[in-house]
N, C-alpha and C positions, 0 to 999 in steps of 0.2 A: 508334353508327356509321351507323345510318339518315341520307340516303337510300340510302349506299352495299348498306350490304348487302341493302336490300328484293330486289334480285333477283340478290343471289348471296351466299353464304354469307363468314361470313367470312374464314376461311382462306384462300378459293378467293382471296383479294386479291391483288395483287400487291404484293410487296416490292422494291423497285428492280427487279428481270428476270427475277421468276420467283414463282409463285406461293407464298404463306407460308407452306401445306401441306408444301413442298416443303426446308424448314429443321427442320422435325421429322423427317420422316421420314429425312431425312439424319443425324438425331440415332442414329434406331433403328437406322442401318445399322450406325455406326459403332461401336454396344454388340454390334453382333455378332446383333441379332434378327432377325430372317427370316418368324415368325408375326408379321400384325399387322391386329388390330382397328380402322376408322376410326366410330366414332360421330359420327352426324350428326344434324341436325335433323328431323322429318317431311315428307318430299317430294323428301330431296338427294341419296336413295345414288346415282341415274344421273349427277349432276352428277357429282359426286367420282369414281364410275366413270369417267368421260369422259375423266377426266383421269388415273387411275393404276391403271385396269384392277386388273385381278387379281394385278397385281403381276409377272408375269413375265419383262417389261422388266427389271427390275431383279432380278431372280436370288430373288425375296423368294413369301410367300401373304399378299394385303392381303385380307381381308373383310369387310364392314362393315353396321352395326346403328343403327337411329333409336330413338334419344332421343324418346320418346315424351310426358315431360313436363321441364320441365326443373326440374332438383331437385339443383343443383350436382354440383360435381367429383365428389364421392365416389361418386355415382348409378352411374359408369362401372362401376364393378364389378358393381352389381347387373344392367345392362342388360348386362355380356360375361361373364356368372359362367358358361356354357356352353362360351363360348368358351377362357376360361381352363384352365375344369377342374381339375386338382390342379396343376397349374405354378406358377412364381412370376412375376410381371407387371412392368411396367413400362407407366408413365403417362405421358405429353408432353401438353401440350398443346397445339391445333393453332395457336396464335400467339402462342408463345416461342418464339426465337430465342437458340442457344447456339454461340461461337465464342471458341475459345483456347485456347494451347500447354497441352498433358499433356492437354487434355477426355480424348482417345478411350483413355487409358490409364484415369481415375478414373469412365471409362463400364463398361469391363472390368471392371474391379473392383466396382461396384455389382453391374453384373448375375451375377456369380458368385458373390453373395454366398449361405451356407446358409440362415442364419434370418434372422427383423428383417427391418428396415425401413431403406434410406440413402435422405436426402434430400441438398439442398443450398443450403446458405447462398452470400448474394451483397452486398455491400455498395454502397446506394444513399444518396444524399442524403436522401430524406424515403419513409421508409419505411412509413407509415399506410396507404397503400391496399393493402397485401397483410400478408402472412403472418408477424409477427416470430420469429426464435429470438434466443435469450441465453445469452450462454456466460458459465460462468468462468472466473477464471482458466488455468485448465490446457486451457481449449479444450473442456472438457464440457456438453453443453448444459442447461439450466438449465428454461426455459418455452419455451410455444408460445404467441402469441395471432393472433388474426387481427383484422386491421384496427385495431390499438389507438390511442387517442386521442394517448397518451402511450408512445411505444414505449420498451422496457429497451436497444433498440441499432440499430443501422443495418443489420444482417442481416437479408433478408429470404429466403423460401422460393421458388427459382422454381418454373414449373410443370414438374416432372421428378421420377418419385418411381418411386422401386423398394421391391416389398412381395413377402415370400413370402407362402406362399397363405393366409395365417391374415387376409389384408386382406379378404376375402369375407365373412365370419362378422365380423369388424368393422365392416364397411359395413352389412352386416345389422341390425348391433344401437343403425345411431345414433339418434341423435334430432336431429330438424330445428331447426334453429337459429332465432332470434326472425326472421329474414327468409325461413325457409319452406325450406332448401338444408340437404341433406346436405354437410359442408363438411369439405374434406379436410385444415386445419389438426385437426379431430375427429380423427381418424384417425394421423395422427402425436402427437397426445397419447396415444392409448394404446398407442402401440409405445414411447412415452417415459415411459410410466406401466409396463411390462412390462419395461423396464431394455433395449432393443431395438432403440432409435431411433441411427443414426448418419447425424451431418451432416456434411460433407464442404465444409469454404470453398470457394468458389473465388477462384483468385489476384487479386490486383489488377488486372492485365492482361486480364484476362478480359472477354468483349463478351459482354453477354445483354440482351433485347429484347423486352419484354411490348409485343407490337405492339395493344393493344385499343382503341386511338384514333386519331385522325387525325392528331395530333400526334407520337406515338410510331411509325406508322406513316412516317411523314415523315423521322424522324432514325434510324430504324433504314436504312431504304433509302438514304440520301444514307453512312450510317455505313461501310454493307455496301459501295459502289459504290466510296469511298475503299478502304476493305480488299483488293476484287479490283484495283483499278490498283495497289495497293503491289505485291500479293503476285501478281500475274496469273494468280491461280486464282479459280474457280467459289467462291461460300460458297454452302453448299445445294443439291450437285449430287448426286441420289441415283445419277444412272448411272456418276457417276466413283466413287462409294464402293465400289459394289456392283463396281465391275468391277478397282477394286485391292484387294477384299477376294476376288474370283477366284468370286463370284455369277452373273457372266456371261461367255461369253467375246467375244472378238473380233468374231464376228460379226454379236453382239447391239448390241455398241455400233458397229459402223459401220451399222447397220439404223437403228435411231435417231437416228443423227447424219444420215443421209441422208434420213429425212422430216423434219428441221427444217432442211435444208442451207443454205435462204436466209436463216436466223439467224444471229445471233452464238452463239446457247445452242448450237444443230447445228455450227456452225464449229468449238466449243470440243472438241466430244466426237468431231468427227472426228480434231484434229490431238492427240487422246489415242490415239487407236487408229493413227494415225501413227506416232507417237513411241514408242509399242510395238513395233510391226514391223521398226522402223528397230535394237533392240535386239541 
């Protein structure tokens, strides 16, 4: 992504009208989490402060921890295992991008889960640069590889993973892969080795968006811009989540809509809080 991200991280990107950060966390709103960890690179937590404070705009506790070396996905846990503590967690990554009818119901349901581990499967054209699963026939899943030459299927893992607390003491005990990363395909094999592991498809219909290039960065945004003129809503608006899930009330969101007022993003969240009152 260099030169873009030499002076700003990448999340902070923007995605058509609003920063990429800003489609996850609207992810965790909508599982209903509230606690949330942002791991950042060494030097960015004032950056990413700057932009989502402590959270309390949006009804939520964001607190946040530098990655100190970078030693892939799976690391996350070792560097928020305090933060965690005995809870059971939930992973996003800060550029995936997840949009489509039932998500916030099959969001609910991961995060309520007791034991194990649910990920989720997503069907791409050329699945090699990520994470394959394989099912059988009955829809059970079968292997995990990551990055295979020769994939078993077109399913791929996005970056969304929910683990009770036994993923800490697994993260613990991996071993680094020939390219030097704790990798968190490891990690769902042994909740798949433990009989533990559920993947959850999602539908065809469904928009998901590993924004990590310039490329994908480009068709996710022009994707996302078609999507709000069909539907003339916000995709990845954490103050409108946070405030029809009753995180914030009224006054919060016309606060915030009145320091962005000479936007479209502040225009949108005004005539939400409009359209409330009006009720």
């Amino acid at each position: 992504m260099y030169p873009m991200t030499k002076p700003v991280c990448k999340p902070l990107l923007p995605i058509y009208d609003k920063p990429n950060i800003y489609y996850a966390l609207s992810t965790l709103l909508m599982a209903h989490i509230r606690e949330i960890l942002v791991i950042v690179p060494v030097g960015e937590i004032n950056t990413f402060a700057s932009l989502m404070g402590n959270g309390q705009q949006y009804g939520v506790r964001i607190s946040y921890l530098e990655q100190k070396v970078q030693r892939g996905i799976a690391d996350a846990f070792l560097v928020g295992k305090d933060f965690i503590g005995s809870d059971s967690v939930c992973l996003i990554l800060g550029d995936n991008i997840f949009y489509g009818p039932g998500f916030e119901i099959d969001l609910r349901k991961a995060c309520s889960q007791g034991t194990g581990a649910t990920i989720f499967g997503h069907y791409v054209e050329d699945p090699r640069p990520f994470g394959v699963v394989e099912f059988d026939e009955s829809g059970k899943v079968i292997t995990l590889e990551e990055k295979p030459k020769i994939p078993k299927s077109h399913y791929i893992v996005p970056g969304l993973y929910f683990y009770d607390n036994q993923v800490i003491s697994i993260a613990e005990n991996l071993e680094p892969s020939p390219r030097g990363e704790l990798e968190i395909t490891d990690v769902n094999k042994e909740y798949l080795r433990k009989g533990k592991l559920q993947v959850v498809p999602l539908g065809k219909h469904f928009h998901w968006f590993d924004t990590g290039n310039a490329e994908s960065m480009f068709i996710a945004s022009r994707e996302i811009r078609e999507l709000q003129q069909c539907t003339g809503r916000l995709i990845g608006c954490p103050e409108e989540i946070a405030y029809r899930n009753g995180y914030i009330d009224d006054r919060t969101l016309e606060q915030t809509a009145e320091d962005m007022i000479k936007t479209n993003y502040g225009k949108y969240l005004q005539k939400l809080s409009q359209a409330h009152n009006l009720q």
